[in-house]
C-alpha positions in Angstrom: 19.3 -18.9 -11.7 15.5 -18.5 -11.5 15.1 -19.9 -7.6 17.6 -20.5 -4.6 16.9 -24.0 -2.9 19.3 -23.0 -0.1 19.9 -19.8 1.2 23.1 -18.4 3.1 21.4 -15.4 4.9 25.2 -14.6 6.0 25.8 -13.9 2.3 24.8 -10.1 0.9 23.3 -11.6 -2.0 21.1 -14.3 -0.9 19.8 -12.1 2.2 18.5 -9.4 -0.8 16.9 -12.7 -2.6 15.7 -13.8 0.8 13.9 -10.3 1.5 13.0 -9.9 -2.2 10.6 -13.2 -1.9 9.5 -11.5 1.4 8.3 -8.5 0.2 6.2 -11.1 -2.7 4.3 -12.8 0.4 3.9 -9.1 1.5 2.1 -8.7 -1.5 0.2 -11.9 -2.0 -1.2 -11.4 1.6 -2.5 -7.9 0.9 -4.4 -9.2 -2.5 -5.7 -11.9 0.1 -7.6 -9.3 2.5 -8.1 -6.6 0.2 -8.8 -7.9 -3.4 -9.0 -4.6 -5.0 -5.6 -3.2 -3.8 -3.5 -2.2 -6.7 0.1 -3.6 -6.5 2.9 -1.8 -7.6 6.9 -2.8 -7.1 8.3 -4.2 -3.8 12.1 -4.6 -3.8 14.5 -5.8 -1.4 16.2 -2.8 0.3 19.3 -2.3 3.1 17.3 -3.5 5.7 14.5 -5.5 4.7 12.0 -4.6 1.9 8.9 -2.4 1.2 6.1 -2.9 -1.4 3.9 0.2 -2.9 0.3 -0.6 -3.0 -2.8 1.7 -4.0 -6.0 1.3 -3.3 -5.3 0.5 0.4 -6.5 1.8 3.0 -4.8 1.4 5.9 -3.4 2.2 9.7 -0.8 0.8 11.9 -3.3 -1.6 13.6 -3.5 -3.8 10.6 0.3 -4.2 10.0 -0.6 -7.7 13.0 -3.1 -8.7 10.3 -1.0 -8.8 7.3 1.8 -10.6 8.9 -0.6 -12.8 10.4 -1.5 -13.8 6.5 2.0 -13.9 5.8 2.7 -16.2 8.6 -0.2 -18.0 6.8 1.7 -18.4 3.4 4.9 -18.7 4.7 3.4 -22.4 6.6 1.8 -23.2 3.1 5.4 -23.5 2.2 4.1 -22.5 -1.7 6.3 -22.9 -4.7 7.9 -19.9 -6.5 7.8 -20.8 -10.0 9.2 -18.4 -12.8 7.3 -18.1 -16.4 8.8 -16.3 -19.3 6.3 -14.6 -21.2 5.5 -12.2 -24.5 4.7 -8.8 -23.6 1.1 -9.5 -25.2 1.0 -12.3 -22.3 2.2 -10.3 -19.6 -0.3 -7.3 -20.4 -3.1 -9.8 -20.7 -2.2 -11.2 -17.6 -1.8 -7.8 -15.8 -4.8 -6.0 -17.5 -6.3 -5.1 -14.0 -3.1 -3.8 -12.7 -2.0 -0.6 -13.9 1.4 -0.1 -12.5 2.7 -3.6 -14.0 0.8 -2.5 -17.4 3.2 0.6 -17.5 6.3 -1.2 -16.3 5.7 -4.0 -19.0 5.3 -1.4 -21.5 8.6 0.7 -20.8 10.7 -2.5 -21.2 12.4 -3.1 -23.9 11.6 -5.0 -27.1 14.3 -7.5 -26.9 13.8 -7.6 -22.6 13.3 -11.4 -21.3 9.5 -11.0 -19.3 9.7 -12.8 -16.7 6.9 -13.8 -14.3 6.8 -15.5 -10.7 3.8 -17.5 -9.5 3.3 -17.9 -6.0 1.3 -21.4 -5.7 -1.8 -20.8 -8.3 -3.1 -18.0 -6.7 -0.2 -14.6 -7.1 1.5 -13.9 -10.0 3.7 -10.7 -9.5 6.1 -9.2 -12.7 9.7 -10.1 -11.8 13.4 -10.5 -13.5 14.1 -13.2 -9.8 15.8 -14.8 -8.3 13.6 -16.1 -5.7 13.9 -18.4 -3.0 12.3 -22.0 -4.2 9.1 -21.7 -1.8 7.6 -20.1 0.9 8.4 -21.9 3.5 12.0 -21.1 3.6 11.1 -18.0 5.7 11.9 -17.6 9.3 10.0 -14.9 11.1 8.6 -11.6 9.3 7.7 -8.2 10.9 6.4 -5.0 9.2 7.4 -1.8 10.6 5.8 1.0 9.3 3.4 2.4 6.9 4.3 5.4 4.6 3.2 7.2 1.4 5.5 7.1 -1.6 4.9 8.9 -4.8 4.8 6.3 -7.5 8.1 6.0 -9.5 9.5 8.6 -7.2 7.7 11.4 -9.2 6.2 14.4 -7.1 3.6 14.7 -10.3 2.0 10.9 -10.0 0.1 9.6 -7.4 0.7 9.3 -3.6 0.9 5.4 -3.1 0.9 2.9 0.6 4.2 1.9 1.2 4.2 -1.0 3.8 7.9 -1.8 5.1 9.8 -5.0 6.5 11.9 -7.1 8.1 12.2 -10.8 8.1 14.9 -13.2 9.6 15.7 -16.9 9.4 14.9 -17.0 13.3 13.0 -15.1 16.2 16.4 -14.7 17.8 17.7 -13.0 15.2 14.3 -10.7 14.7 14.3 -10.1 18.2 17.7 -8.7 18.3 17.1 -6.4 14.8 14.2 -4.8 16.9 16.2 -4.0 20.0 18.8 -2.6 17.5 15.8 -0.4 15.9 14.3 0.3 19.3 17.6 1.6 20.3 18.2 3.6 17.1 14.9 5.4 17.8 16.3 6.2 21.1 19.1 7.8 19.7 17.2 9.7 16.5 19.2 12.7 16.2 16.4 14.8 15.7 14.8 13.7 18.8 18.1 14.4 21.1 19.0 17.7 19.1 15.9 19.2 20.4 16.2 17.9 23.9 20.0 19.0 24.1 19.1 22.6 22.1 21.8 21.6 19.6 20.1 22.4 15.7 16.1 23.9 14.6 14.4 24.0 11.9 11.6 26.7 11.4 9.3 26.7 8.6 9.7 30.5 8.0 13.7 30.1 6.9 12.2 26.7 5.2 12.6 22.6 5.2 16.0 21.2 4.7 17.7 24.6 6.3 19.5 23.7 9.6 19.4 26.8 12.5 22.5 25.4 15.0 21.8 27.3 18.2 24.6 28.6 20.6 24.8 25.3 21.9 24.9 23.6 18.6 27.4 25.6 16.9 30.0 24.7 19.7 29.5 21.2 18.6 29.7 22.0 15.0 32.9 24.3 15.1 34.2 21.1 17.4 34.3 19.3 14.2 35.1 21.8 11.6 38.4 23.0 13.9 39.5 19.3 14.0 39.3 19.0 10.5 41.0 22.4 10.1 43.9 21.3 12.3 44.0 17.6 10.7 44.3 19.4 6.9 46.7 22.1 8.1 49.6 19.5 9.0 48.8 17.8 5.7 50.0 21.5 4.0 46.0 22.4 3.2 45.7 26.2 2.8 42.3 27.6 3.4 40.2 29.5 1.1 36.7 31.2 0.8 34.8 30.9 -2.5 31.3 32.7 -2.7 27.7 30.6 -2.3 26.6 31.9 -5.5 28.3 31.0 -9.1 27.1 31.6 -12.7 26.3 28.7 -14.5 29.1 29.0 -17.2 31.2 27.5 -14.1 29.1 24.5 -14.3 28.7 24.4 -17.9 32.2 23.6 -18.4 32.4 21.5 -15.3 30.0 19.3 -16.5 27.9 20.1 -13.7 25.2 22.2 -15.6 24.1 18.5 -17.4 24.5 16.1 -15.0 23.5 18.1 -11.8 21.2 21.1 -13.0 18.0 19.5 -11.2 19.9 19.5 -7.9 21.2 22.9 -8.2 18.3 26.3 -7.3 18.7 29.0 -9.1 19.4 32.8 -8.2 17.3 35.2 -10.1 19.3 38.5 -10.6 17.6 41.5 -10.9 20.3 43.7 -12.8 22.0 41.0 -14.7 20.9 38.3 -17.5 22.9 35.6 -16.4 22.0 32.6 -15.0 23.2 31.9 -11.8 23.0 29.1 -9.7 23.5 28.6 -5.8 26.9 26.5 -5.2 26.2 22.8 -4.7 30.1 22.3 -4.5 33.3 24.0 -4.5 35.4 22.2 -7.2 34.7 24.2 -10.2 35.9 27.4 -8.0 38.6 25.7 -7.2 39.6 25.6 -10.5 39.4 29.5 -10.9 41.9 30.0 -7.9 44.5 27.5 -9.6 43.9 28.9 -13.0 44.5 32.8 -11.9 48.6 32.2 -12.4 51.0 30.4 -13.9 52.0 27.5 -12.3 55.3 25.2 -12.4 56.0 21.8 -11.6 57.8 23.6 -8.4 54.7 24.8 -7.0 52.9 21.5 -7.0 51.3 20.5 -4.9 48.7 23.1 -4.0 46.1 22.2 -2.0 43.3 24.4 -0.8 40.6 23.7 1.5 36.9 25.0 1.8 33.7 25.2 4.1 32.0 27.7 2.3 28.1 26.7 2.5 26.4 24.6 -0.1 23.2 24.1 -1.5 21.3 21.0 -3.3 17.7 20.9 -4.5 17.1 17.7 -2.3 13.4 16.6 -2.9 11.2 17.5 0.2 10.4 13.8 0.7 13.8 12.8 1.2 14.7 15.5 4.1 15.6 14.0 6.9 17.2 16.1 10.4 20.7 16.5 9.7 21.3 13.6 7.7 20.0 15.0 4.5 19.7 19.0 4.2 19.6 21.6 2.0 21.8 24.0 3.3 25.5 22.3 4.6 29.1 22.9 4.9 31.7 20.1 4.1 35.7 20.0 5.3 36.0 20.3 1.1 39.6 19.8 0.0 41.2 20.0 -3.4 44.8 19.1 -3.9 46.4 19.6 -7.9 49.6 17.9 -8.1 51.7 16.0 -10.6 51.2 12.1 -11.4 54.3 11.3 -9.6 53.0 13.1 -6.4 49.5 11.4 -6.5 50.0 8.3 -4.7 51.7 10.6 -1.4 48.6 13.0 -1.8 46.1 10.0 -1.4 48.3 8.3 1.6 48.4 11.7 3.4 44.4 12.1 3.2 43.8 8.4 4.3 46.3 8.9 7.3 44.3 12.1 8.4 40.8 10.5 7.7 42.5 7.3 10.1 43.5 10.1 12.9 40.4 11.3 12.8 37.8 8.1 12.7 40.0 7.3 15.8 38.9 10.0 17.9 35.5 9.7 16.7 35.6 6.1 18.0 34.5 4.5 14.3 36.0 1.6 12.3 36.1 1.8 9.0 36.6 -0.2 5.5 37.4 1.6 2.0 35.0 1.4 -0.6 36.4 1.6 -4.1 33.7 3.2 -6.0 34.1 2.4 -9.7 31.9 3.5 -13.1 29.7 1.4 -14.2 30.4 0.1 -17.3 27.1 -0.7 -18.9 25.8 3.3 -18.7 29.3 4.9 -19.4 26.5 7.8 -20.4 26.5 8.7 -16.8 30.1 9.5 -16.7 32.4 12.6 -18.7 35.7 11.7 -20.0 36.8 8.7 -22.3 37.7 5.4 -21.6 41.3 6.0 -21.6 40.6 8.6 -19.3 38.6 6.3 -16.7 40.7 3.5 -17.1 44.0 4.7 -16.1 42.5 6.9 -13.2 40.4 3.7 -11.9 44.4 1.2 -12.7 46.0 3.9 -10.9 43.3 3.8 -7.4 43.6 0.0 -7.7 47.2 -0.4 -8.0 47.9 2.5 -4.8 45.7 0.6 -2.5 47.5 -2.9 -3.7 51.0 -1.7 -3.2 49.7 -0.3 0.0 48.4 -3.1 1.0 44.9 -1.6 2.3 42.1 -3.7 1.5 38.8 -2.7 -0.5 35.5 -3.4 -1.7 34.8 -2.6 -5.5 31.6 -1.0 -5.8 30.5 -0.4 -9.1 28.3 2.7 -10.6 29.7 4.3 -7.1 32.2 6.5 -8.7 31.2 10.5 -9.2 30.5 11.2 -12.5 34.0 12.8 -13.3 36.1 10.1 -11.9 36.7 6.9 -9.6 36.8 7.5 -5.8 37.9 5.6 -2.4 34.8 6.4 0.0 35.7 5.4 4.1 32.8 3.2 4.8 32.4 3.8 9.3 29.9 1.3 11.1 28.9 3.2 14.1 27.7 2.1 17.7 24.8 0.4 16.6 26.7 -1.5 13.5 25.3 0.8 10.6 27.0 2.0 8.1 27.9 5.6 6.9 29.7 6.8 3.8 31.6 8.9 5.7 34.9 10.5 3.6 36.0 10.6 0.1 39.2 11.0 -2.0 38.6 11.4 -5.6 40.9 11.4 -8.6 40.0 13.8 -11.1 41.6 13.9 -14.6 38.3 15.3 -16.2 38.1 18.6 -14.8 42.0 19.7 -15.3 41.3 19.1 -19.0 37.8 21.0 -19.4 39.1 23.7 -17.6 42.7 23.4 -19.6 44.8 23.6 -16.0 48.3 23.8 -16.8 52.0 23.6 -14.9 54.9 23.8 -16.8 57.0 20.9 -16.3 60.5 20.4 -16.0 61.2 20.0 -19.6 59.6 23.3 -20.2 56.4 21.7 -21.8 53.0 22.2 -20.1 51.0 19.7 -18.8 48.0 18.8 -16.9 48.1 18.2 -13.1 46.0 15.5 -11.3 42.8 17.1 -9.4 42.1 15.2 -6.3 39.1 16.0 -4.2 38.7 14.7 -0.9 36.6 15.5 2.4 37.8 14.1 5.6 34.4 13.6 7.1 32.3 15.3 5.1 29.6 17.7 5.7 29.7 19.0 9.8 25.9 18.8 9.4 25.1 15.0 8.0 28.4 14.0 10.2 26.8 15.6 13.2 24.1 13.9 13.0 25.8 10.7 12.9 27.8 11.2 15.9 24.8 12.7 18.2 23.5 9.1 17.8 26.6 6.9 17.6 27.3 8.8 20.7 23.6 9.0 21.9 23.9 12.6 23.0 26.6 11.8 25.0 30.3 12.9 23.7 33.2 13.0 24.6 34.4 15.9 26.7 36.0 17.9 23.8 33.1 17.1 21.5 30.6 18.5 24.2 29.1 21.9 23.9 28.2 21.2 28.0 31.5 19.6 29.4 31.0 21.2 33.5 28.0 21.8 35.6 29.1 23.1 39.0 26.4 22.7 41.3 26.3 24.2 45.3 25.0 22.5 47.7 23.0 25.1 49.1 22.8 29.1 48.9 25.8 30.0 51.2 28.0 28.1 48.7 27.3 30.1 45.5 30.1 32.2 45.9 32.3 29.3 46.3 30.9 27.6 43.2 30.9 30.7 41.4 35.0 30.9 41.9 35.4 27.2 40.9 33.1 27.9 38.0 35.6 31.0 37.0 38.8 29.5 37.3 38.2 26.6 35.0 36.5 29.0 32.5 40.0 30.7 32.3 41.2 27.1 31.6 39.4 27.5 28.4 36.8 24.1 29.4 33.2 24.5 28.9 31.4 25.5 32.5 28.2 26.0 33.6 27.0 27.0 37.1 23.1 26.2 38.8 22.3 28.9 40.5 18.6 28.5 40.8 16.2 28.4 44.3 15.8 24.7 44.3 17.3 21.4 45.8 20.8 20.3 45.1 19.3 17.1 43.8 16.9 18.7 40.8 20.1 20.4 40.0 21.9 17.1 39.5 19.1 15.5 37.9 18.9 18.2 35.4 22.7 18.3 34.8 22.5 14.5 33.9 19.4 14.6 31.7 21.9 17.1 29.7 24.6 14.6 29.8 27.5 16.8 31.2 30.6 15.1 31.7 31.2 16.2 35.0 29.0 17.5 37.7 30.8 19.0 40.5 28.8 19.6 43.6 30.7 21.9 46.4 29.3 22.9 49.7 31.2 23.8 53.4 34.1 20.7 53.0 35.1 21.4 49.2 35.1 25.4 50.0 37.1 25.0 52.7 40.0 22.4 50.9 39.8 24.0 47.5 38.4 20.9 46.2 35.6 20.0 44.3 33.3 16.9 44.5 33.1 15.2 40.7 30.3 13.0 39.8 31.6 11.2 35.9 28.6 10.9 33.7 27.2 7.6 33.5 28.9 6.3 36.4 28.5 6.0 40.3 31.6 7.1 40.8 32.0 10.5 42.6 35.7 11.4 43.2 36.9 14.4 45.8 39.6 16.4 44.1 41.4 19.7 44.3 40.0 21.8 42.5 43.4 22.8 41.0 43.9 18.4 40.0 40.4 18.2 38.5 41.3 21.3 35.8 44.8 19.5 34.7 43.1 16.3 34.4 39.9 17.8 32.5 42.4 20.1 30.3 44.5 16.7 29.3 41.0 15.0 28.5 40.4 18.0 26.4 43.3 19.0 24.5 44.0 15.4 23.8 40.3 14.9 22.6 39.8 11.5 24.5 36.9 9.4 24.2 36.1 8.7 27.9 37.4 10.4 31.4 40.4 10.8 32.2 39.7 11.4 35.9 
């Protein structure tokens, strides 16, 4: 298909053809105002599309320009017309552009060139499809301006990326930019700092999260859920240390595939090469391996949150979401075939209790190797095709529906990832089971069956929700700052209403401490209203406000977050209620 004469934007696949010929009138209207930018590639992309350009010098003030041009093209409604060419044809054609000249040159012998024409004026380098012509675009919007290293590479040279949107209708822009407006308004980054929940300091270095007393209340929210969620599911707990030598990943597999991601640990007494742990699975391995094991003792299942550490490139940093230093609720489980399928129902029903309480919905992703670079992957294809038969046919008989992704499986074996859409509808790879049959064999894990012969168990790997860190970052904005009382590091303010009360609001503030809830108490020299304002700008649940009435009934005033509502209540009532909202980690009041 080398153009689309009607496009479904509802469909996943013509909305990326729809942004892909976007990001072309991007292009062509940035060779129209500045004739001696170089172009470079502009693909379609989750939301919207980007193109790399050198040669441009630009600011934000000139993004109204460019779609102005664009708005230009798209009225000239011009044809998209594809040309297959030699490679002699499509280097003449490109001789001024050096990017296309190297991408032209790194194809293939036997690769179809293929070229798009834009009316008679822009020619870009592209395998399509496109939409038929220009005019088939609604309304376009570019966001942002950034620098990109061309090709990814740290080495080459610092390029313009412009990025952008564009929708069939202004209705539908319109709402995409509230939705972005509001996800700035919720940037983790921006409400960790304001809530003192996470730092970053350039001494300790980029990608290293500092959680702060506040912070780590939050974080050890999460990880004690997932502790409690994985105990009744018979995980045992185990610490493995952050450093490993490489002869673990050798045999793992990990040393080829994942060396680049891994830093290194210089000894100074020892030769070895040793490598900071960017997972716990090859550990786990040594624990199982240290005895013999029978078909009776199966399954063991052991559980981690030792720290971890990836090479991520500085570029791609990003808050929480993408670090350098992170924990994860790591789980490995070795079992027998027969117990496989109850392993993988256990983990999904603890990975549903817990996306409950978060508030998310979720869908599973079946991630699946990808056939055509089997390179990618260890293990044969006997090996990948019963473990992949064996995912597909539990999640038929089941009944759970999927998605098959393909080229989304890790590189030792197939995987269902829980795929959660948050408040603002985005979506978040969020927890994994895995089924393993690669690194039982390398490592030559044994059980001794019933008929006295040894075999090799199944190695699943699963993670409830992931790392505390990248999860915490999603939840501070599905949330916007504002959790649910057990999530919240700052669950009670008790405020007075004037001096002669602090001793009153000091008692209330003691007696639910002894409750085990979260309080805090505002004791400071100024009004009773700066108090409450301050209290709200830190979203606490509850602000309780006691002066001469509430001393003298044992009661306590409660203004609910987010509400009008201010309900009188004995002080004794508001701690059961709060406790019951607590224990039973409910998503809004209980009062």
């Amino acid at each position: 298909m080398d153009v689309i004469e009607k496009v479904n934007f509802a469909n996943e696949k013509d909305k990326e053809v729809y942004w892909h010929t976007t990001a072309h009138i991007l292009a062509a209207a940035v060779k129209r105002l500045y004739p001696t930018t170089t172009i470079a590639i502009g693909p379609a992309i989750e939301n919207g599309f980007y193109y790399d350009f050198d040669n441009l010098n630009i600011i934000e003030e000139d993004l109204k320009k460019i779609e102005e041009e664009m708005s230009k093209i798209i009225k000239e409604k011009l044809p998209m017309k594809k040309e297959v060419v030699s490679k002699k044809k499509a280097l003449e054609v490109f001789k001024k552009e050096i990017y296309k000249t190297e991408l032209i040159n790194d194809l293939p012998k036997d690769e179809e060139i293929s070229l798009y024409h834009l009316g008679k004026e822009f020619t870009d380098l592209c395998r399509g499809p496109h939409l038929a012509n220009t005019g088939m675009i609604g309304e376009v919007k570019l966001l942002s301006i950034a620098g990109a290293y061309w090709r990814g590479d740290e080495k080459n040279k610092m390029l313009t990326r412009l990025y952008g949107i564009s929708f069939p209708d202004k209705k539908q822009l319109r709402v995409y930019l509230e939705l972005l407006e509001e996800a700035k308004r919720r940037d983790h980054r921006k409400l960790g700092k304001k809530l003192d929940l996470f730092v970053f300091s350039e001494l300790v270095g980029p990608g290293l999260p500092l959680w702060t007393p506040t912070g780590n209340i939050f974080r050890n929210e999460i990880i004690n859920f997932s502790r409690e969620l994985q105990n009744a599911i018979g995980y045992q707990e185990v610490h493995t240390p952050q450093i490993t030598k490489a002869e673990l990943f050798k045999i793992s597999g990990h040393y080829n595939k994942y060396k680049d991601d891994m830093f290194k640990v210089i000894s100074n007494y020892s030769k070895d090469e040793y490598f900071l742990k960017p997972m716990n699975c090859p550990n786990h391995t040594q624990i199982y391996a240290s005895l013999p094991r029978s078909y009776k003792d199966l399954p063991i299942r052991y559980a981690d949150f030792a720290m971890l550490y990836r090479d991520e490139k500085p570029g791609e940093l990003s808050g929480l979401a993408r670090v350098r230093s992170f924990s994860q609720d790591d789980g490995h489980c070795f079992c027998t075939p027969e117990q496989m399928k109850e392993e993988f129902l256990n983990v999904l029903k603890c990975i549903n209790a817990a996306l409950k309480v978060y508030g998310l919905n979720y869908y599973v992703r079946l991630s699946l190797r990808d056939e055509n670079a089997k390179e990618k992957y260890l293990g044969n294809d006997e090996i990948w095709n019963k473990s992949q038969k064996a995912l597909k046919d539990l999640l038929k008989s089941e009944k759970i529906s999927f998605v098959e992704a393909p080229g989304e499986a890790a590189f030792y074996g197939p995987k269902m990832d829980i795929m959660a859409k948050d408040a603002l509808n985005r979506e978040w790879q969020i927890s994994t089971i895995q089924l393993d049959m690669n690194l039982p064999e390398r490592f030559e894990l044994k059980y001794t069956d019933k008929d006295n012969t040894e075999k090799r168990p199944i190695m699943i790997h699963r993670a409830l929700i992931g790392s505390p860190e990248r999860f915490g970052a999603v939840l501070i904005e599905h949330f916007a700052g504002k959790f649910p009382l057990w999530l919240n590091p700052r669950q009670i303010l008790v405020v007075p209403v004037a001096e002669n009360f602090n001793k009153y609001a000091q008692e209330v503030c003691d007696s639910l401490k002894a409750y085990g809830l979260r309080v805090d108490i505002d004791l400071r020299e100024i009004t009773m209203n700066k108090k409450i304002r301050d209290g709200e700008m830190l979203y606490y649940n509850y602000i309780l406000v006691v002066g001469e009435k509430e001393a003298s009934t044992k009661s306590v005033n409660a203004r609910i977050r987010d509400t009008k509502t201010q309900k009188t209540l004995t002080t004794q009532n508001f701690k059961e209620k709060a406790l019951v909202e607590y224990k039973k980690r409910e998503l809004k009041s209980s009062l």
